[in-house]
mmCIF file of the C-alpha atoms, coordinates in Angstrom:
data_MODEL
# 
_entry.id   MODEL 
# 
loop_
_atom_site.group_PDB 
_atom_site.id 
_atom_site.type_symbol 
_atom_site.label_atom_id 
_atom_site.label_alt_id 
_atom_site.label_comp_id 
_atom_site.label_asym_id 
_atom_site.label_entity_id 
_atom_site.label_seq_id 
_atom_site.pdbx_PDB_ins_code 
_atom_site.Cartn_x 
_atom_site.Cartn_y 
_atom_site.Cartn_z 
_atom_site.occupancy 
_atom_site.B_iso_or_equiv 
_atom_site.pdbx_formal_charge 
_atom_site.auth_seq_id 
_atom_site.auth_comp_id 
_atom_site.auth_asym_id 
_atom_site.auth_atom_id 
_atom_site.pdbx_PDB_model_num 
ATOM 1   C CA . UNK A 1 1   ? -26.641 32.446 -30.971 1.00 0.00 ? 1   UNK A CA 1 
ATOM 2   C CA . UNK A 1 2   ? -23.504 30.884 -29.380 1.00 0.00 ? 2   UNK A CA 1 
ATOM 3   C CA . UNK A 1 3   ? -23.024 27.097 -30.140 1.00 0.00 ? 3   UNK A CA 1 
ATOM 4   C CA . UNK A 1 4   ? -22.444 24.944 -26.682 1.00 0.00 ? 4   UNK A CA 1 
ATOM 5   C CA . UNK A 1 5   ? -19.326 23.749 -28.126 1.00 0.00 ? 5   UNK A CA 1 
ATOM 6   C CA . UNK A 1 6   ? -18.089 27.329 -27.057 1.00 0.00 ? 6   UNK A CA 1 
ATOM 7   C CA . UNK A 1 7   ? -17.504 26.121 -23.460 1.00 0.00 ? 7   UNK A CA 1 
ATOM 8   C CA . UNK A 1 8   ? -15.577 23.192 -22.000 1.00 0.00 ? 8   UNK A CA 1 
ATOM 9   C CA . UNK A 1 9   ? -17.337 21.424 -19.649 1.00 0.00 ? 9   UNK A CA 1 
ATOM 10  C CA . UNK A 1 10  ? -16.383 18.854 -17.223 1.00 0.00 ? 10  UNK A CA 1 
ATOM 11  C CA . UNK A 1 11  ? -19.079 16.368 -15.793 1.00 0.00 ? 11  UNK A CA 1 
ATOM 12  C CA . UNK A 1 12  ? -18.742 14.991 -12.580 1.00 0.00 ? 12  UNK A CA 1 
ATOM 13  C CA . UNK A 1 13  ? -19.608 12.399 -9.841  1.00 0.00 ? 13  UNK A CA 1 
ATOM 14  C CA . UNK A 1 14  ? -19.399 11.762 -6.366  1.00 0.00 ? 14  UNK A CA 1 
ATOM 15  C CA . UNK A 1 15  ? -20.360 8.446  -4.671  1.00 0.00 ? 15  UNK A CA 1 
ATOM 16  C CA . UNK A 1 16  ? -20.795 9.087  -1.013  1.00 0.00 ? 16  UNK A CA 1 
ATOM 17  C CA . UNK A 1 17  ? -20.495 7.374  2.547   1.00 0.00 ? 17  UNK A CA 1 
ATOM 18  C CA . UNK A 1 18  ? -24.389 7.532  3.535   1.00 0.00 ? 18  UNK A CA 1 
ATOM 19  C CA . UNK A 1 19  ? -24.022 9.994  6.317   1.00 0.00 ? 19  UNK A CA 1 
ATOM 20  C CA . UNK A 1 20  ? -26.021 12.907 6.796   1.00 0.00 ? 20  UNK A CA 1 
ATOM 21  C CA . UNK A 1 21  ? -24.513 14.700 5.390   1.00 0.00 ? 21  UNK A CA 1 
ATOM 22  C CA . UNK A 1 22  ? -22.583 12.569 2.481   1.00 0.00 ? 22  UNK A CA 1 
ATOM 23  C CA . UNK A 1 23  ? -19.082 12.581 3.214   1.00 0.00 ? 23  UNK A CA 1 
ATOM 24  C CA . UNK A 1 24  ? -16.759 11.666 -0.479  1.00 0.00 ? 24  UNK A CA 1 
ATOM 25  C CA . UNK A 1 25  ? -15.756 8.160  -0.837  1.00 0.00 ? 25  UNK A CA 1 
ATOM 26  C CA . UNK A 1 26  ? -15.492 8.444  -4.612  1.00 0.00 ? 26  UNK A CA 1 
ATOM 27  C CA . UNK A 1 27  ? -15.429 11.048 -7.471  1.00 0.00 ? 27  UNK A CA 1 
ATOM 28  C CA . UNK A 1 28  ? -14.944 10.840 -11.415 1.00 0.00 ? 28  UNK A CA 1 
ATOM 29  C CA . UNK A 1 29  ? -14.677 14.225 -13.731 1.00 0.00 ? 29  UNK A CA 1 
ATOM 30  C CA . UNK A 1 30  ? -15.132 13.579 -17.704 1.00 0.00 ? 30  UNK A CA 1 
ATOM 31  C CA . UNK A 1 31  ? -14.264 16.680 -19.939 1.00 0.00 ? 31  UNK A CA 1 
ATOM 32  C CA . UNK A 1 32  ? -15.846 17.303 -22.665 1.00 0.00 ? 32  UNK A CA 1 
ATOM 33  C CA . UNK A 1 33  ? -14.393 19.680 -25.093 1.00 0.00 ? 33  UNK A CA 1 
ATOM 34  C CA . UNK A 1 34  ? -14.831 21.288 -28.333 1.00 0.00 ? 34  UNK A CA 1 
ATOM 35  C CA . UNK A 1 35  ? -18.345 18.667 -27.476 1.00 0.00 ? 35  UNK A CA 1 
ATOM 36  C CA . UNK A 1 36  ? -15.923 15.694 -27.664 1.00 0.00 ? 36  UNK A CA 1 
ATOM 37  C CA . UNK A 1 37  ? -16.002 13.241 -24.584 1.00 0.00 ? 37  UNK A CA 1 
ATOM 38  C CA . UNK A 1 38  ? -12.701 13.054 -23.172 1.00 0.00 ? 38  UNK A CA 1 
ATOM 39  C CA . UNK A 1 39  ? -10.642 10.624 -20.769 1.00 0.00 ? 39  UNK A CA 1 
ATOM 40  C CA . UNK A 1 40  ? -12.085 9.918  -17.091 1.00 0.00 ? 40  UNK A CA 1 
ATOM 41  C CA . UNK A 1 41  ? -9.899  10.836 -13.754 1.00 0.00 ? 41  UNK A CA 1 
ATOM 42  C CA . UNK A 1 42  ? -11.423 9.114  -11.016 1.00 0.00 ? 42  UNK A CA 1 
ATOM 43  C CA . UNK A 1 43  ? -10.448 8.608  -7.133  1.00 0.00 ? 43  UNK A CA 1 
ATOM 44  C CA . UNK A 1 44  ? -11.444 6.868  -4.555  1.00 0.00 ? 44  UNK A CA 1 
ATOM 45  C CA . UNK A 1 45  ? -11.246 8.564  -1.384  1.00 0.00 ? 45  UNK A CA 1 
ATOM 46  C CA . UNK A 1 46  ? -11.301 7.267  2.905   1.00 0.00 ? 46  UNK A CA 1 
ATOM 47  C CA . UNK A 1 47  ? -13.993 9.442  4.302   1.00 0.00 ? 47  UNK A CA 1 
ATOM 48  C CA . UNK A 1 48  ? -13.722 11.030 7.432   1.00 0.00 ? 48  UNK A CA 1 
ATOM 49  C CA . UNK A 1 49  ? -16.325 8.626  8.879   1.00 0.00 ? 49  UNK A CA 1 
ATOM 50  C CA . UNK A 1 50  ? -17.546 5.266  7.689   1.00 0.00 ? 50  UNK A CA 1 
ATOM 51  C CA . UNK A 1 51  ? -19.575 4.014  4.649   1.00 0.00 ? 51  UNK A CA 1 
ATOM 52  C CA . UNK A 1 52  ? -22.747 2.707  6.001   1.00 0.00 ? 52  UNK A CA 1 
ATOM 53  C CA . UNK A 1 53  ? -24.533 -0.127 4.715   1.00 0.00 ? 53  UNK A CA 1 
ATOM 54  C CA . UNK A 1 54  ? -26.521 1.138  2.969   1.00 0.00 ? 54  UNK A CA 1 
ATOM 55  C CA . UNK A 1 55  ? -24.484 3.171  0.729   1.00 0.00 ? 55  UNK A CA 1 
ATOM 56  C CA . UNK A 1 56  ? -22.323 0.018  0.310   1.00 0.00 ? 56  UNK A CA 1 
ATOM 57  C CA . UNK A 1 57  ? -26.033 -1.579 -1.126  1.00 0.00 ? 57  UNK A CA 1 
ATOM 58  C CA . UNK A 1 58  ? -25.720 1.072  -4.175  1.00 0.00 ? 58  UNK A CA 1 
ATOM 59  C CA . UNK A 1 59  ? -22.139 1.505  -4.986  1.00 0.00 ? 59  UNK A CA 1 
ATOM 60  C CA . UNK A 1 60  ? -20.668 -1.522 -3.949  1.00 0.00 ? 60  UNK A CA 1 
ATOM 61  C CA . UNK A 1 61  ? -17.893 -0.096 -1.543  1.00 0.00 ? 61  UNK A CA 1 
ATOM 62  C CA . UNK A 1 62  ? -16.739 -0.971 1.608   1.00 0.00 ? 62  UNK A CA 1 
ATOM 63  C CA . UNK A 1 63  ? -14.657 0.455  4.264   1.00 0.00 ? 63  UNK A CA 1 
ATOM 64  C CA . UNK A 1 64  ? -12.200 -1.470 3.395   1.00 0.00 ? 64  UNK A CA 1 
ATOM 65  C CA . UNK A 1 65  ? -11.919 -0.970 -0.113  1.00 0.00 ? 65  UNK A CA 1 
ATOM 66  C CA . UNK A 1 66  ? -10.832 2.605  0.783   1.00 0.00 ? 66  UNK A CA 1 
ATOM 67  C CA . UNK A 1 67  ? -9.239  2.078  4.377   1.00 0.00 ? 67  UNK A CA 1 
ATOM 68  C CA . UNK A 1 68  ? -5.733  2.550  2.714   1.00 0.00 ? 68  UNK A CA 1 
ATOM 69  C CA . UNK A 1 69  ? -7.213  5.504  -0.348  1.00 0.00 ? 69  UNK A CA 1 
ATOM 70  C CA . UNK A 1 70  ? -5.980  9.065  0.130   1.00 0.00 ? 70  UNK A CA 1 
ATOM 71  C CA . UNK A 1 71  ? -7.762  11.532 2.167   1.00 0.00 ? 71  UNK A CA 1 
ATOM 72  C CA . UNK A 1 72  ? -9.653  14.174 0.254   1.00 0.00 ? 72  UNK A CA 1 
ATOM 73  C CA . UNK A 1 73  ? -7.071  16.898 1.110   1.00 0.00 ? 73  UNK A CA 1 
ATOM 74  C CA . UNK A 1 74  ? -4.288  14.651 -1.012  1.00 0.00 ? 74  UNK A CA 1 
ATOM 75  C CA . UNK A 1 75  ? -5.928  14.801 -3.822  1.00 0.00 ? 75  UNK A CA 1 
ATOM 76  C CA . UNK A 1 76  ? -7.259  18.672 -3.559  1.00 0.00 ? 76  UNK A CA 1 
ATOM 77  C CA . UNK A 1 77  ? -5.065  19.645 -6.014  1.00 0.00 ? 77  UNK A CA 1 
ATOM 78  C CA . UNK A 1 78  ? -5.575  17.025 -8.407  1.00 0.00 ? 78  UNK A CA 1 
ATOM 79  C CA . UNK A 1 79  ? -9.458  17.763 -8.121  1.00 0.00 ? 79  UNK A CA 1 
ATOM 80  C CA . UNK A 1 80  ? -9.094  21.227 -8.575  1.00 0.00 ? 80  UNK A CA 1 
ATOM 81  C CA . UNK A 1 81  ? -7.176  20.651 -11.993 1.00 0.00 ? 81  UNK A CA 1 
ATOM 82  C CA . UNK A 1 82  ? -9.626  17.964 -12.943 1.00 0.00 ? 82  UNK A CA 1 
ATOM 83  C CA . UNK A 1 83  ? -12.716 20.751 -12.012 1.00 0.00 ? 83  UNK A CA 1 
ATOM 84  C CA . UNK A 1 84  ? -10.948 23.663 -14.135 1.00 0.00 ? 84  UNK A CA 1 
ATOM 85  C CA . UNK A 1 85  ? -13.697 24.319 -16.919 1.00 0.00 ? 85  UNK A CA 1 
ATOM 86  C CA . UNK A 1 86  ? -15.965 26.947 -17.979 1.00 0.00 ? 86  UNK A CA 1 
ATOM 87  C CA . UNK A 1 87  ? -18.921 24.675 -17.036 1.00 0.00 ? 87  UNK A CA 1 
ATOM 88  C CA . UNK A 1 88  ? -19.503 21.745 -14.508 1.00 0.00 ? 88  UNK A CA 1 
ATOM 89  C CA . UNK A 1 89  ? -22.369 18.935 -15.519 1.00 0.00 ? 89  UNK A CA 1 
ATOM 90  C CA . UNK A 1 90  ? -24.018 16.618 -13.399 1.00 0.00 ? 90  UNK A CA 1 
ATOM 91  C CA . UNK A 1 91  ? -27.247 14.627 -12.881 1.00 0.00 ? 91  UNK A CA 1 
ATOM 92  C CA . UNK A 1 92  ? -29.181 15.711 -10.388 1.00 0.00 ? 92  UNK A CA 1 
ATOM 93  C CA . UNK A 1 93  ? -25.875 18.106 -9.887  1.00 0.00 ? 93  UNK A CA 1 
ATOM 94  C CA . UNK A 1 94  ? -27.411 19.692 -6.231  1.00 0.00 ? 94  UNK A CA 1 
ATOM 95  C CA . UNK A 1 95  ? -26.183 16.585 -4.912  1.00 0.00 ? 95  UNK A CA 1 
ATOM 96  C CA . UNK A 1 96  ? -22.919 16.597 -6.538  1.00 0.00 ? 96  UNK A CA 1 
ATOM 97  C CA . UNK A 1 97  ? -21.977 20.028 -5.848  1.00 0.00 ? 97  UNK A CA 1 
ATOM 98  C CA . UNK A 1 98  ? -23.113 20.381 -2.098  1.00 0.00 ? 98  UNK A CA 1 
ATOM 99  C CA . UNK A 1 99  ? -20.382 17.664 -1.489  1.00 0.00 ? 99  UNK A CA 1 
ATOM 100 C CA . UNK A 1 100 ? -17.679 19.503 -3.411  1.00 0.00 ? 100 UNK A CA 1 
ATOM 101 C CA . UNK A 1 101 ? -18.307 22.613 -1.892  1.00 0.00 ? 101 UNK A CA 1 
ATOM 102 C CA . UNK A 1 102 ? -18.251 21.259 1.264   1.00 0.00 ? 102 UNK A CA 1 
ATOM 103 C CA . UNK A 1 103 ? -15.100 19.471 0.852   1.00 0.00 ? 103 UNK A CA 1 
ATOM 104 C CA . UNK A 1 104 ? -13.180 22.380 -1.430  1.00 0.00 ? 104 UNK A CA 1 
ATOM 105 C CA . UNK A 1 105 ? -14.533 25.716 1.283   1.00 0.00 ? 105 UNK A CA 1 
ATOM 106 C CA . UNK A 1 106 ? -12.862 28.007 -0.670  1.00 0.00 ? 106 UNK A CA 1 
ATOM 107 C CA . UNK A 1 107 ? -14.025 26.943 -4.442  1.00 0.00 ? 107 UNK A CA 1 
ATOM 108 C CA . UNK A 1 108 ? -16.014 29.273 -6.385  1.00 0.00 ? 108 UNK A CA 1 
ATOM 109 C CA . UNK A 1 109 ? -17.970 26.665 -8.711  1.00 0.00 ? 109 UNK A CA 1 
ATOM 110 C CA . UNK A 1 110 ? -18.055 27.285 -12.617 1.00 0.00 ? 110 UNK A CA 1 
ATOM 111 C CA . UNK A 1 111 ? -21.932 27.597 -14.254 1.00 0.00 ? 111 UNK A CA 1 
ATOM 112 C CA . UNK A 1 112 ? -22.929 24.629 -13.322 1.00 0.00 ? 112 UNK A CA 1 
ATOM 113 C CA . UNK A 1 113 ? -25.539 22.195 -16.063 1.00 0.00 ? 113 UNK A CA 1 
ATOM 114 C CA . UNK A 1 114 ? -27.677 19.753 -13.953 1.00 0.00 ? 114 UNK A CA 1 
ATOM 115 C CA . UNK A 1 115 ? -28.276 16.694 -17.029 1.00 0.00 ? 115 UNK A CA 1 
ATOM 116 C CA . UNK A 1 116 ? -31.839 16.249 -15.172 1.00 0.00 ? 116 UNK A CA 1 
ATOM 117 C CA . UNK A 1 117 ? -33.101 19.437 -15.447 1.00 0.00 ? 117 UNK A CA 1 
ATOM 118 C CA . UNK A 1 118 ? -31.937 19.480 -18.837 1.00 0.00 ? 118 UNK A CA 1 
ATOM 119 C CA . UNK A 1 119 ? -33.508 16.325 -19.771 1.00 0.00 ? 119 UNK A CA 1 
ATOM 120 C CA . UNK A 1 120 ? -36.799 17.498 -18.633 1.00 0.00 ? 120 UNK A CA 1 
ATOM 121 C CA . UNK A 1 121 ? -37.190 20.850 -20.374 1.00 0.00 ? 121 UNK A CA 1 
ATOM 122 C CA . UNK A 1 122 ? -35.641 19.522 -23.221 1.00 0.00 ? 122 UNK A CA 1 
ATOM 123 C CA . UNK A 1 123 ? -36.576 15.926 -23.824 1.00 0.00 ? 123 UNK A CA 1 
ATOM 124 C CA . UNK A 1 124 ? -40.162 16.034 -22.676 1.00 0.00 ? 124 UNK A CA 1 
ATOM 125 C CA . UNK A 1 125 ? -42.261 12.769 -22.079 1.00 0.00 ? 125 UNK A CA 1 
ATOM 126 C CA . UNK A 1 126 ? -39.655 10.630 -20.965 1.00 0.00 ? 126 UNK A CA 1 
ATOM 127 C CA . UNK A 1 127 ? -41.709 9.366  -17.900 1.00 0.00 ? 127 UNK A CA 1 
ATOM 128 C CA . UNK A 1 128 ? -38.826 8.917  -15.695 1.00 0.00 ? 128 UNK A CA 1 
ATOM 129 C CA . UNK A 1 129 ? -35.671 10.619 -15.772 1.00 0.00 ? 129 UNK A CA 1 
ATOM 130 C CA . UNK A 1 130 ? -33.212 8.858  -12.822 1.00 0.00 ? 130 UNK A CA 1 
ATOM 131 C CA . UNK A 1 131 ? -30.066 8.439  -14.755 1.00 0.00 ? 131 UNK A CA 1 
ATOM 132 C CA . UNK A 1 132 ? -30.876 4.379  -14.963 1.00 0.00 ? 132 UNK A CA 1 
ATOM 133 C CA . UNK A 1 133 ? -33.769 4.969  -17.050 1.00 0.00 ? 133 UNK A CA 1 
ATOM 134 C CA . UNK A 1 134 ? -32.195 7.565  -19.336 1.00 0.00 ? 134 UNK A CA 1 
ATOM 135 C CA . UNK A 1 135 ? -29.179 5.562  -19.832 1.00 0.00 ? 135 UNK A CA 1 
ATOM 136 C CA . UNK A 1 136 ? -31.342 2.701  -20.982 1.00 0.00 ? 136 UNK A CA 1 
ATOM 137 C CA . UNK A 1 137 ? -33.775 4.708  -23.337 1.00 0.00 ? 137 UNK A CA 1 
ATOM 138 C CA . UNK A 1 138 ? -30.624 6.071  -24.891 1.00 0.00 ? 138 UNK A CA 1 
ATOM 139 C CA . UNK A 1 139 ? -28.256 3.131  -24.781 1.00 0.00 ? 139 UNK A CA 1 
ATOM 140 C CA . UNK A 1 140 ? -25.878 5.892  -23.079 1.00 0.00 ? 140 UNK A CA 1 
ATOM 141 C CA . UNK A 1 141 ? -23.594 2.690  -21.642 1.00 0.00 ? 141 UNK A CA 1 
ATOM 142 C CA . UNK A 1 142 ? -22.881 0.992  -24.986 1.00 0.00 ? 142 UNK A CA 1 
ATOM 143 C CA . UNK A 1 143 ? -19.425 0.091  -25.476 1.00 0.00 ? 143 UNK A CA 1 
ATOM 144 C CA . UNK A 1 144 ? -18.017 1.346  -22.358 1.00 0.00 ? 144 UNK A CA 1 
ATOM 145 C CA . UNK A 1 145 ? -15.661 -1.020 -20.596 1.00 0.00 ? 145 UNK A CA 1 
ATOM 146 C CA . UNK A 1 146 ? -16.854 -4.229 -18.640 1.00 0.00 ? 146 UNK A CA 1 
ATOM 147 C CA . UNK A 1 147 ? -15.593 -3.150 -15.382 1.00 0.00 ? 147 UNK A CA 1 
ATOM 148 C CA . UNK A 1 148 ? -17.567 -0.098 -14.796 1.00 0.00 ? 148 UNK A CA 1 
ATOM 149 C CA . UNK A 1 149 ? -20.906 -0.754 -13.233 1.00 0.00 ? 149 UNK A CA 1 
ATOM 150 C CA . UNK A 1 150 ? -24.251 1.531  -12.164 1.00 0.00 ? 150 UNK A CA 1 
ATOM 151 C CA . UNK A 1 151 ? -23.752 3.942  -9.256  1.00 0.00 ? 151 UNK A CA 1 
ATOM 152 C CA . UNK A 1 152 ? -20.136 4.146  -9.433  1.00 0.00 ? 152 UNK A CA 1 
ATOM 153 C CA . UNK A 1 153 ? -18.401 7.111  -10.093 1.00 0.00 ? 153 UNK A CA 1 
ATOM 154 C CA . UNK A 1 154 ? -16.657 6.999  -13.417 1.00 0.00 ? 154 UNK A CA 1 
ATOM 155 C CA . UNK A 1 155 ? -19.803 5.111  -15.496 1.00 0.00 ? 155 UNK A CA 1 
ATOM 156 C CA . UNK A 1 156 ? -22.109 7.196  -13.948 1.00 0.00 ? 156 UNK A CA 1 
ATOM 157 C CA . UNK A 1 157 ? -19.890 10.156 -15.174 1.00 0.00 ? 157 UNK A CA 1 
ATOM 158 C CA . UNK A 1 158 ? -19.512 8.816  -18.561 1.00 0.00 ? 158 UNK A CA 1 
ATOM 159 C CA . UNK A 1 159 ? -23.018 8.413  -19.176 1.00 0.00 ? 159 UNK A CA 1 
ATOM 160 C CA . UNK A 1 160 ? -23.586 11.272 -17.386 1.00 0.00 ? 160 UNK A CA 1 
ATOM 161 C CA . UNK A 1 161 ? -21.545 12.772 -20.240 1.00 0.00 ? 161 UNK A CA 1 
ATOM 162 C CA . UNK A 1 162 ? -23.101 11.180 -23.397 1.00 0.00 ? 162 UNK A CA 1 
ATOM 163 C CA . UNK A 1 163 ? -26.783 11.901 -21.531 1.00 0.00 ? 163 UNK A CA 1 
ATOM 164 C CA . UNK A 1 164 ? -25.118 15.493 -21.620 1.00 0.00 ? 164 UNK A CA 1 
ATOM 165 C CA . UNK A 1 165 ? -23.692 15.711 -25.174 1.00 0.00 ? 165 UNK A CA 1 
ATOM 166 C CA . UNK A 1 166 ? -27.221 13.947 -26.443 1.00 0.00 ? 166 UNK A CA 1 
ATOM 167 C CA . UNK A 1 167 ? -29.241 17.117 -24.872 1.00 0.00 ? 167 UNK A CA 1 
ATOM 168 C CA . UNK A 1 168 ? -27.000 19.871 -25.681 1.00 0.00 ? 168 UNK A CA 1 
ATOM 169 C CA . UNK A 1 169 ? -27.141 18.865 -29.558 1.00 0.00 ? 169 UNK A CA 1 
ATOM 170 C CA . UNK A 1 170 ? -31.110 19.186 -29.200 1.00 0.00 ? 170 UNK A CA 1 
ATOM 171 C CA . UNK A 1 171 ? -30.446 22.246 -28.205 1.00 0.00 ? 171 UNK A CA 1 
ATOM 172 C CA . UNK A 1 172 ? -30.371 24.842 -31.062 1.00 0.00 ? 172 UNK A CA 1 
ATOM 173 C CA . UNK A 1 173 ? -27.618 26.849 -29.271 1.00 0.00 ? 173 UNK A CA 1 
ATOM 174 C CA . UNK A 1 174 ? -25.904 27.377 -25.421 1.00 0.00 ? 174 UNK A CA 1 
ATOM 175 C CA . UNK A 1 175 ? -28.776 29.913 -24.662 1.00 0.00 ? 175 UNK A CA 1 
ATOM 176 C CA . UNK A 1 176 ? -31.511 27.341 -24.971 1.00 0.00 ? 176 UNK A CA 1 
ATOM 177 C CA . UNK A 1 177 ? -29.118 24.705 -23.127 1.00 0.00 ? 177 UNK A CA 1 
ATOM 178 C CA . UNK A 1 178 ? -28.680 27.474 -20.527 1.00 0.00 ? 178 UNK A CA 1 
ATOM 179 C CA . UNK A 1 179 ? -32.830 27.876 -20.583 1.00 0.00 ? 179 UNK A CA 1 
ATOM 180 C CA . UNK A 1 180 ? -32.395 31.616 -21.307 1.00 0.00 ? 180 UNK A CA 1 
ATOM 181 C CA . UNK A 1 181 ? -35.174 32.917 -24.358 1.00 0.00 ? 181 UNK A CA 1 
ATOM 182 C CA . UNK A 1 182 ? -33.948 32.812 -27.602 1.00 0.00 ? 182 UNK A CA 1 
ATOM 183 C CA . UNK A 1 183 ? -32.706 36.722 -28.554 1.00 0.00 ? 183 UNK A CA 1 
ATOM 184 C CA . UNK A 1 184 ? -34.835 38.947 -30.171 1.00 0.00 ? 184 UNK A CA 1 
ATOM 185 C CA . UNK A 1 185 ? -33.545 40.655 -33.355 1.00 0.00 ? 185 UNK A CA 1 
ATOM 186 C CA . UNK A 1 186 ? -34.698 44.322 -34.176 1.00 0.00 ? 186 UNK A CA 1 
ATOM 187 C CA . UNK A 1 187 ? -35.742 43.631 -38.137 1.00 0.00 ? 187 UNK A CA 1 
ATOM 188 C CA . UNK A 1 188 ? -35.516 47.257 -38.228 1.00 0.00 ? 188 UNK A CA 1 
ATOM 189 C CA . UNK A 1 189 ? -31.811 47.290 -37.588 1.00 0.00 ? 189 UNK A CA 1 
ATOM 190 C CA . UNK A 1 190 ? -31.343 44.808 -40.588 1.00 0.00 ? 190 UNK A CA 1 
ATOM 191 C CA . UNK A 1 191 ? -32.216 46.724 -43.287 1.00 0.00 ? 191 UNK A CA 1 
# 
């Protein structure tokens, strides 16, 4: 059995524009290696068309908080270093990873660990499992800074994060995390 620790992951976030479909307005990668929570990189990004209202309802940005921000294609680079891991982590990460891939064409993801999938099989009973609720059963937002709020990128990373490094030490090794059946040994071969 390998221990999870084996793999550095890196958990992301994207907060989109509200289009169909979601254009980038911000994203936040956490590493976590050696199972240790590392430093945030966040950016916030102009989209190619505007944040509608609705979207500005959840996350709190405007078009004009990002009218002077980078384009995505500044900052490809910079993403691409902050993506470089064996494994990418997200809640709900379908969502997550349909943006990046649309915005980086040519970027062959890493495995990829969706945190609500993981919660599910492997924190059963819950009742709900939306990020909010999980990072309130779990106090996963404790001590993190005063300026980060719900639905923006880098605390919903971070928690996103600790929601991960809570589930993979339930797990008894990366092959459960992963879902795969524990091996079977040959007690024949032992002896």
């Amino acid at each position: 059995m390998t221990d999870w620790t084996s793999l550095n992951f890196v958990v992301v976030d994207v907060e989109g524009n509200g289009q169909q479909p979601p254009d980038l307005v911000e994203l936040a990668a956490v590493p976590v290696v050696d199972g240790i929570i590392g430093e945030p990189v966040s950016w916030l990004v102009k989209p190619e068309t505007s944040i509608k209202h609705f979207a500005t309802r959840i996350h709190g940005l405007t078009n004009r908080d990002v009218a002077d921000c980078p384009s995505f294609e500044d900052i490809t680079g910079n993403v691409l270093a902050a993506l470089s891991a064996d494994a990418l982590v997200a809640h709900n990460a379908h969502v997550d990873l349909g943006v990046l891939q649309r915005k980086l064409t040519n970027w062959e993801p890493p495995e990829v660990f969706d945190t609500l999938k993981l919660a599910r099989r492997l924190m059963p009973g819950m009742g709900a499992y939306r990020l909010g609720n999980l990072v309130e059963s779990f106090s996963l937002a404790e001590g993190l800074p005063d300026d980060l709020s719900p639905h923006r990128a880098t605390y919903d990373a971070l928690v996103a994060a600790r929601l991960f490094v809570l589930v993979a030490t339930k797990a008894a090794s990366l092959e459960e995390l992963r879902g795969q059946p524990p091996e079977k040994v040959d007690q024949d071969a032992l002896f």
